[in-house]
Each structure stands twice: as C-alpha cells, then as structure tokens.
N, C-alpha and C positions, 0 to 999 in steps of 0.2 A: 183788159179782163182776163184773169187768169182760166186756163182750158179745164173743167173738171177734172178730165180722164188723166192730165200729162201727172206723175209724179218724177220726184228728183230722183236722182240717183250718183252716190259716192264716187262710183266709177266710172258714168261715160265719160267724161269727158276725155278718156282714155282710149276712146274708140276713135278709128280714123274718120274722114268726113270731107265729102266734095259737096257743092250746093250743085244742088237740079239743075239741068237744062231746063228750059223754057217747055217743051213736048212733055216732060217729065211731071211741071210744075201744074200744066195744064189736064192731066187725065181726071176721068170725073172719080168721087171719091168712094160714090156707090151707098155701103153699108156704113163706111168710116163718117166722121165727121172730118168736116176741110179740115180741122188741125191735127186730126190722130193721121188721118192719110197725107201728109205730107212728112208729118215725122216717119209713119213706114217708107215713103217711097225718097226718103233721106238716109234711113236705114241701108237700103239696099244699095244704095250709093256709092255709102261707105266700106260693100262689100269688096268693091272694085280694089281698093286700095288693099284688102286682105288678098287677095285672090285674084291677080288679071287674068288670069285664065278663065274665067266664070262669065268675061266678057263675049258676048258673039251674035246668036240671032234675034228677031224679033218672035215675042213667044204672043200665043194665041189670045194672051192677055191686055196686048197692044204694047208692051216696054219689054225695053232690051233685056231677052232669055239669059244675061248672066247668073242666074240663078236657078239655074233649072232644076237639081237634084238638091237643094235645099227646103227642108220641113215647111219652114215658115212661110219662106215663096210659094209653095205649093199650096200652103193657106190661102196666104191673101188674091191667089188665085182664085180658088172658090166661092170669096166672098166678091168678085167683079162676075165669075161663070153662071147667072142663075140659069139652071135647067129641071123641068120635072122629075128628069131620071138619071141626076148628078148630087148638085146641091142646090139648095133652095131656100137660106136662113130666114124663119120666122122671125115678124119687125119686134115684138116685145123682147129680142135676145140682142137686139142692137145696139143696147147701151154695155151690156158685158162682153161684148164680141172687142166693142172699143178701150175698153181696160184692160183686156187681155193685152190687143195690141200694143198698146202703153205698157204694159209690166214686162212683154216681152223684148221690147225693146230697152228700155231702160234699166232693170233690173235682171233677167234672166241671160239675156243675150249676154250683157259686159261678163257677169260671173263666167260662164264658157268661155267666152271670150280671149278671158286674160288667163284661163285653164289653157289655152292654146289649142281649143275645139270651135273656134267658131260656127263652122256650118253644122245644119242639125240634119243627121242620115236617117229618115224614121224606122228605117232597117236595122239600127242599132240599139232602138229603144232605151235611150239614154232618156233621163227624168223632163227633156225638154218635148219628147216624144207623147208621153203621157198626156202633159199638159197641151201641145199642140192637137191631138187626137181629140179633146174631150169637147176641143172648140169645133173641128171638123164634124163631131157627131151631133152639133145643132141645126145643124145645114144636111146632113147626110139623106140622101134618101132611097139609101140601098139597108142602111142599119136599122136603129131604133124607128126611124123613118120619121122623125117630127115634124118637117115641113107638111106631108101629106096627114098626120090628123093634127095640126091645128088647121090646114085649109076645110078639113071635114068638120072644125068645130069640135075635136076630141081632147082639146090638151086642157087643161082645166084652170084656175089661175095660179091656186096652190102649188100645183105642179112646177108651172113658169119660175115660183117665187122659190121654192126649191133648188133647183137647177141653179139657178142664179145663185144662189145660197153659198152652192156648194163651191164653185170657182171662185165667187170671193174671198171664200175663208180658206180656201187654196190659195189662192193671191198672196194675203194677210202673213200666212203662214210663213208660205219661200221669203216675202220680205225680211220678217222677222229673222230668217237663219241667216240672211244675206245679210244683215245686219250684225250680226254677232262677230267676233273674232276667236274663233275657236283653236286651241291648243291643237285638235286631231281635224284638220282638213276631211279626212277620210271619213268620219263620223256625221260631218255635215250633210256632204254629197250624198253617204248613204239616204239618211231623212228628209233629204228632199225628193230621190228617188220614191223612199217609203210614201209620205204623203201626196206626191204626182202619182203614183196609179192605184195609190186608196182612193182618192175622189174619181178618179176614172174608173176604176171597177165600181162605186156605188152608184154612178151614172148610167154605164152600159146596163149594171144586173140589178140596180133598183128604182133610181127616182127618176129614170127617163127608157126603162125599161114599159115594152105594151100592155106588161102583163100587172102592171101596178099599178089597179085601177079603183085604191081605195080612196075615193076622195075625205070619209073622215078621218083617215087616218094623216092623211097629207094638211087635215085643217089641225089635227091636234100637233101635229111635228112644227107646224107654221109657226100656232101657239105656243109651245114651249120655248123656240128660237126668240120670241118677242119678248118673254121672261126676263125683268132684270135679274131677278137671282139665278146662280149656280150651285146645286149641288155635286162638290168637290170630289165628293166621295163617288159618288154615280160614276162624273165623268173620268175619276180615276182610273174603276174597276173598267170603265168598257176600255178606255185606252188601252188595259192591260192585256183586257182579255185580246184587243185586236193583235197586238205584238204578235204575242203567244199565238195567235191562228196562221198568221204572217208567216214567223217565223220555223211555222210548219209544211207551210207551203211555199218556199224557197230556199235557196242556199244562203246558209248562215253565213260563210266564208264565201263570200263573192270574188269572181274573179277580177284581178285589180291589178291590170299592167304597171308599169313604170311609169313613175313620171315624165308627162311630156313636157316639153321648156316653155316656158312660162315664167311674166314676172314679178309674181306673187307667190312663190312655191303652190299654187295648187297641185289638188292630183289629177289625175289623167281619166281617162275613160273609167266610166262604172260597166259592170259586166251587161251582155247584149240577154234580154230576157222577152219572152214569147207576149209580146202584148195585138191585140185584136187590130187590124187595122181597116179603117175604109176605104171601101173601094171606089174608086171616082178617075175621072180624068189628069187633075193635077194633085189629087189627094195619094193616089196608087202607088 
C-alpha cells in the first residue's frame, strides 16, 4: 500500500543515504506516521555522508545531535518535545505536519541540496526558513499560541481548514517551480522565496493570528476555496496588487553572491531578510 504523505521526487535519488541502525529504526514516531518518520530519520542519516562533522553527541531528543544547528532538525525536534511552554502541536495539524515532512525531504531539501546549501541556518532566512517557521508556529506556544486556544476550545474548524489550506497550496506551488526548467535559475529561487514568506506572513498576521476572530468570514473564505470556478480576472488583479506591495517593502535587487559549486549550475544563497522567529528550545 502505497504511503499518502511520500511523493516522488526527480532528484533524490541524488541524495547520499546510509540505512538506520536498529536504536535509529526503533524511536517512537510521535506526531509522524511509522512511514514519514522513518523517511526523516533516513534523511538525517544521509546528512552524515554530506557533513562528518555534524556527527557527535546524543541530543535531548534521544538520536545522535549530528544535527544540531540544522532548521529542520530543530523541527522535528519539537514535534517529539511536547511541553506547555515550548511546543505543543495540535492533533487536527498532524496530517500537514506529515506532508510538510515529506515535501521537505523530498522536494525542498534535494533542490538546496544540489544548490550546494544543504543545511538550513534559520538565521539566514533562506525560503526554506519560511517554510520551516510556518510549521513551528503550529506547535509554538510563546507566538500565535495555538496549542493553548485549541486546548481552551478557541480555534474554530474553519480556521484549522484554513491554515491547512494555506501550506498546501504552498506545497503545490514550490513543487510546481521545482518542476520547471527555467532559463533564469535566479528568478526561480527568487519566487520561491516570494511565495515561502507570503503564506508565512498571512499566517503569523492573519489566518492564525488572535486577533482574527471572524468566524463568517473564515466560512465565506472556506466557501469560495470550495468553488469549482475561478475568476481569472480577480485573482490576477490581487496577484498584482500583492507584487506591487512586495516589491515596496523589499529590495528589488537582492543581494546575490556567487555561485556556489554545484552540479546543476544553481545559484547560491538568496539574500538574509528579517523574518519573525520562534522562540523555543530546539526551535531558538
């Protein structure tokens, strides 16, 4: 039976890869399912082989801290840490907690990857930053704080379905560019960037923000999303207008070192830009 969450991807198999030890294979999965959490803790495996030096203690999470100053490890940290004044993922976000992990392995990861950026520094706010953060701030309970009002019975369903929504069609999207073969490398990464902290800022400052507590409006937003038709025109003009807002609150000409070596000519780092971070133990 095939796993929902796994999708293929063009490039791992490009990715190095040691099979588990046995202590490895044996940790409990937690939030994952047995098949997305064994593909993570396959992942990190394979980090060995980019990096020996990543190799060394045992980290608080119970498996070898080779990973310590890596974004992602500092995720799936969180989701084995539950604490009330850490993190604490509400169960309805456990199905998209699991896609993420799967898209980030599969898809996001090889793309850096073979850019010759493996590890994710969330201090550099590279677009894998974004995307990692938006997943942290489901569990966060110093930010939005959504563990503490769904325990209180505050989060609403519309709201849930929302949220969910939006990393989706996040997802959907970076596949879609990862799939392309673009003439300008540079233009890519930019719009992936662009789209990784458009849905992270509508996160933090609307559909998962306290202060947005209109529940008809989260049934009419619901409602339109279920809509087979598109009007083309609408969602042209807001695309546009988002550009255009975008483009006025950041730099046009981002800074854009040299290419690093790589064996698909990517390009190298996208510029480091002030994004929100949370604050937690392996999240900080």
């Amino acid at each position: 039976m095939t796993d929902p969450y796994r999708q293929p991807s063009k490039i791992q198999e490009d990715i190095p890869f040691r099979h588990l030890t046995a202590t490895e294979a044996a940790l409990p999965a937690s939030i994952l399912s047995a098949a997305v959490h064994r593909d993570v803790l396959a992942h990190f495996a394979g980090l060995e082989q980019i990096n020996p030096e990543w190799t060394g203690t045992v980290s608080e999470c119970g498996i070898p801290n080779n990973y310590e100053h890596d974004g992602f490890y500092a995720l799936y940290c969180s989701l084995l840490l539950r604490s009330p004044t850490n993190y604490s993922y509400p169960p309805p976000f456990y199905d998209i907690i699991n896609e993420f992990a799967t898209f980030y392995i599969t898809d996001l990861y090889p793309y850096f990857y073979l850019l010759g950026i493996p590890k994710l520094d969330l201090s550099l706010n590279d677009p894998r930053a974004a995307c990692v953060n938006i997943i942290f701030q489901l569990g966060s309970c110093a930010v939005l704080k959504l563990p503490a009002r769904w325990s209180a019975g505050l989060m609403r369903e519309d709201q849930i379905i929302l949220l969910k929504e939006v990393i989706r069609r996040l997802l959907a999207q970076i596949r879609g560019l990862l799939e392309l073969e673009p003439s300008n490398e540079r233009l890519r990464y930019i719009e992936i960037d662009r789209l990784s902290y458009r849905a992270y800022a509508s996160i933090i400052t609307f559909f998962g923000s306290g202060d947005f507590r209109s529940g008809r409006l989260e049934s009419l937003i619901v409602g339109y999303l279920a809509e087979e038709g598109v009007n083309t025109m609408v969602v042209r003009g807001v695309e546009a207008a988002t550009r255009e807002r975008e483009s006025l609150s950041t730099n046009p000409e981002p800074f854009m070192p040299e290419l690093s070596s790589c064996n698909v000519g990517y390009i190298g780092r996208i510029r480091p830009r002030s994004v929100p971070q949370p604050k937690g133990k392996c999240g900080s």
